[in-house]
Phi, psi and omega in degrees: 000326176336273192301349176270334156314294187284000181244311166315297178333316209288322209250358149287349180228028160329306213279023175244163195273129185236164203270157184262138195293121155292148189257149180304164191266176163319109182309319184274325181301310198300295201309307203274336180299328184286338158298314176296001251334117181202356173251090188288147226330301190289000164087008174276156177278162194278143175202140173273089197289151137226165180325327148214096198210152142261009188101333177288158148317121159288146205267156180267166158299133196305306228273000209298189183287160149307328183281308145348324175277314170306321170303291229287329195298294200299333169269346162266334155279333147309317166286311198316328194296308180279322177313281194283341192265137186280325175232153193286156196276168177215101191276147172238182189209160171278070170256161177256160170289165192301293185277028191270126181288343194278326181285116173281010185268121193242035191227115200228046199270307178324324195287291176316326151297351189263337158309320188267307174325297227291313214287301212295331156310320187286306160292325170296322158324297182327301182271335171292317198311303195310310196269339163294307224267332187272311203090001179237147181292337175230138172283013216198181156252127170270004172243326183298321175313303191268350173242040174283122136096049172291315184276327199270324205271358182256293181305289186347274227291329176321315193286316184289331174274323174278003177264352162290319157332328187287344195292259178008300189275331151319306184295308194300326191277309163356321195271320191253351150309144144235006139222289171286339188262088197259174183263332181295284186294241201277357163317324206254262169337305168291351176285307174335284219285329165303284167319310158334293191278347189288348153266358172259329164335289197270357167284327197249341141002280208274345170284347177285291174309345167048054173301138172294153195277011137282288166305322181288004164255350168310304203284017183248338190269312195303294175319336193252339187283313167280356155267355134313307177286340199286297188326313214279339177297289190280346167282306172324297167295328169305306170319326184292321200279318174351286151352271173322308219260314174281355180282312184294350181291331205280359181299345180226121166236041210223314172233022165258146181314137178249331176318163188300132214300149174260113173274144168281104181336125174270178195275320179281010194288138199280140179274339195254046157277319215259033151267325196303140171264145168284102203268143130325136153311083196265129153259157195249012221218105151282318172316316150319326193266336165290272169349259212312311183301349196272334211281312207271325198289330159224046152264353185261359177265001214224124175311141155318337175244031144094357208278318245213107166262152171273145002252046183286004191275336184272057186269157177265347148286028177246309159351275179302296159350283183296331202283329165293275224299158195266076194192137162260358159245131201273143174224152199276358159193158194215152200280153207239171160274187231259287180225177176247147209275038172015322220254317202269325165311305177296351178250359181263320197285300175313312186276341152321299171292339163295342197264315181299357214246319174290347176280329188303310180314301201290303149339312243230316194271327193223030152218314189287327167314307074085253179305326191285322169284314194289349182253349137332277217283000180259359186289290163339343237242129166214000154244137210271005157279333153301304189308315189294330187291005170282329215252323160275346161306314151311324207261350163276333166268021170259352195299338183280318154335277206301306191330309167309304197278311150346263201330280160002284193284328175300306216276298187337295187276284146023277187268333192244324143301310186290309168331297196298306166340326211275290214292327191297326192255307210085039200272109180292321180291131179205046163272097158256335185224174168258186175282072186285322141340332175255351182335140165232046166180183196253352161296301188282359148273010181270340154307312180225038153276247205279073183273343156330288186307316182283322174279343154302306189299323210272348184262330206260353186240303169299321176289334198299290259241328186276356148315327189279316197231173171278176199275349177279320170310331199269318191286320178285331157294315187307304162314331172310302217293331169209063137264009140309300187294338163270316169320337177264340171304293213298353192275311194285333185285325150270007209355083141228167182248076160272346176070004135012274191288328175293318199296307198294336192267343173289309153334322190310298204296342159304298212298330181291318173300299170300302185324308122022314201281164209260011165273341169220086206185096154091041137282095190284308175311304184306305215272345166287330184274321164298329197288298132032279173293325193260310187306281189317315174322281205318339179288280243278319206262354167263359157314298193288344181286283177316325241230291187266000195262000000 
């Protein structure tokens, strides 16, 4: 009866019209339209329905509005549009790739997370091989390393920054002479001779103490670092008490000095502001002329942001202040952030001892294994076509080594020291380098690798010096001095003395001088691909020099 029921049902209702099964659409068509949501789940298209539409066009009225008639044109060439494309369309342009020199895309951040990936690869390889071939994850300790000579090398640099504190009760007393030890006379000389020895004092420090030279390059780099500032503190003020003493002078102008006010080269001074000579003013109004020098004479006694006059600066907190900010020319004021950022400290701080922990590694695992098997095997030696295929062989397996450590000490000093300095004092300027990377000579990378160091030289050596001598002697001193000064790092650090590091740096300038020339002067690639190649070769080949020569 069931079935007899159910076969009636079935032929009563033959005679209604059911709709025809649709075949699924394109699987690929269905994915990009639904991405554009232009689909719903089930794969129909989206149609904006109302209460009274059926999902069709509705026909407009001849009178409708033109904006209406525009709508209604643009949306009927869009389903047409849609009717027919089999694939999602794919627009082009006249665009360059990301590394294109032509290209404004400048956020290249991923390649430094794939830098520190690289490091940590490197070290993990590092520690497997060390425990097959050893059983230790390192052939060294790297904490036995980094805290060898810890207590004596914490009192030292203490003791060596606080024998700088004497600069202070000096400027004052210089400042209140009125006669030879005035600082324009013999003021200036006894601060000399006081720095002098306070650098053979604490330089020749760690060797007395036969310190390992993890410390000893920290504290020989910190010692050359508080003696910039130290300089830049007492030649600055001394020019203010100069300064100080014609503005009181000018209380009598009847015997006071009339020349024109001496401005003191700033760190951001331009060099051919500071080629530029100071011409006098001829006025026919001397009261104008009075005016204008008192005028001049103490705005140089006065901070740029208005806070801060000489001599309210010669404090022992202002003292201390510069000596924490991360700038080596000293201003009597310096523009600051809101607060300082606890979090961004802790992560700066945190990447130091990680970058000290990699250099150590990196050091320790692919150069002293290195140098130790290349002075074995030079020991035997007496001929100098042996000798040379060592010391290149050497100097080739250090070039990946040195790169790495390149790399290393920029982030480390750079990004991450002068940073963590920066956020604790709230120190606003945090230019510490420029795009040193694109260098294409060895001037403008002496510019913008270290510009704390650069705005030293160009204010306390080239402006100094350039009133006195011409500008190729001032450019050419600037360079002596410092290549002394990496010749005495590279001394403390091997202790030994070769003039190496004096020879390659004094060498920029012929090299800077062809580079110059209108035969390679604005190859941006080529001079970029020498600097590159001469910089890593030069690590690698005064490591090997210094080390085995």
């Amino acid at each position: 009866m069931a079935s007899t029921a159910s076969s009636h049902d079935q032929d009563n209702h033959d005679h209604i019209l059911r709709p025809r099964a649709v075949k699924p659409g394109n699987p690929m068509v269905i994915r990009a339209m639904s991405e554009e949501q232009t689909l719903k789940p089930n794969g129909l298209a989206h149609t904006h329905q109302s209460g009274l539409s059926s999902g069709r066009s509705t026909p407009l009225p001849a009178d409708a509005p033109p904006s209406l008639q525009s709508i209604s044109s643009a949306r009927k060439q869009i389903r047409a549009q849609q009717k027919h494309r089999m694939f999602p369309t794919v627009d082009y342009f006249a665009r360059v790739s990301h590394f294109d020199p032509k290209s404004e895309y400048r956020d290249f951040q991923g390649f430094f997370v794939l830098f520190w990936i690289g490091l940590a690869i490197m070290v993990m390889t590092t520690m497997l091989r060390n425990i097959k071939d050893t059983g230790l994850p390192l052939r060294v300790r790297p904490w036995q390393l980094l805290t060898a000579n810890t207590w004596q090398l914490a009192l030292s640099d203490g003791v060596m920054v606080l024998s700088t504190g004497l600069s202070i009760p000096l400027q004052k007393f210089f400042r209140r002479s009125n006669g030879v030890f005035r600082w324009s006379k013999l003021g200036m000389p006894i601060h000399s001779i006081y720095q002098a020895a306070w650098l053979v004092l604490w330089v020749n420090w760690p060797f007395m103490l036969n310190w390992k030279w993890t410390a000893q390059v920290f504290f020989t780099l910190h010692t050359l670092v508080i003696l910039m500032k130290m300089h830049s503190y007492a030649f600055y003020n001394g020019h203010l008490s100069t300064t100080e003493r014609r503005l009181r002078a000018l209380d009598n102008p009847e015997t006071a000095s009339t020349a024109a006010a001496v401005r003191y080269p700033s760190s951001s001074t331009n060099l051919n502001e500071i080629d530029q000579t100071s011409e006098e003013k001829k006025t026919a109004d001397q009261k104008e002329a009075l005016s204008k020098l008192r005028e001049d004479l103490a705005f140089e006694l006065t901070s740029p942001l208005g806070q801060v006059t000489y001599p309210q600066n010669l404090t022992v907190w202002n003292y201390v202040d510069y000596i924490l900010c991360p700038t080596l020319c000293y201003e009597l004021e310096y523009p600051r952030t809101e607060k300082t950022q606890w979090m961004e400290l802790f992560y700066k701080t945190l990447a130091v001892f990680g970058c000290i922990f990699l250099l150590t590694v990196t050091s320790e695992e692919f150069i002293v294994p290195v140098l130790n098997e290349s002075a074995l095997r030079l020991e035997g030696m007496t001929k100098w076509t042996d000798m040379g295929l060592v010391l290149a062989e050497t100097i080739s397996m250090l070039l990946f080594p040195f790169m790495v450590i390149f790399l290393l000490v920029f982030l480390v000093i750079f990004e991450y020291v002068l940073g963590a300095f920066a956020e604790i004092t709230c120190f606003a300027d945090r230019h510490f380098y420029s795009d040193w990377w694109n260098s294409c000579d060895w001037l403008e990378f002496s510019r913008e690798w270290n510009i704390p160091v650069h705005h030293f030289l160009r204010r306390h050596v080239y402006g100094a010096s350039r009133p006195y001598i011409s500008k190729n002697m001032s450019t050419t001193l600037t360079f002596l001095i410092s290549a002394l000064l990496h010749e005495l790092v590279m001394g403390c650090i091997t202790k030994k003395l070769r003039g190496y590091g004096f020879f390659a740096m004094m060498l920029q300038m012929p090299i800077v001088a062809i580079q110059r020339t209108s035969l390679v002067k604005g190859r941006t690639l080529f001079n970029n691909v020498c600097f590159w190649i001469s910089m890593i070769l030069g690590l690698s080949i005064m490591c090997a020099l210094y080390v085995l020569v």
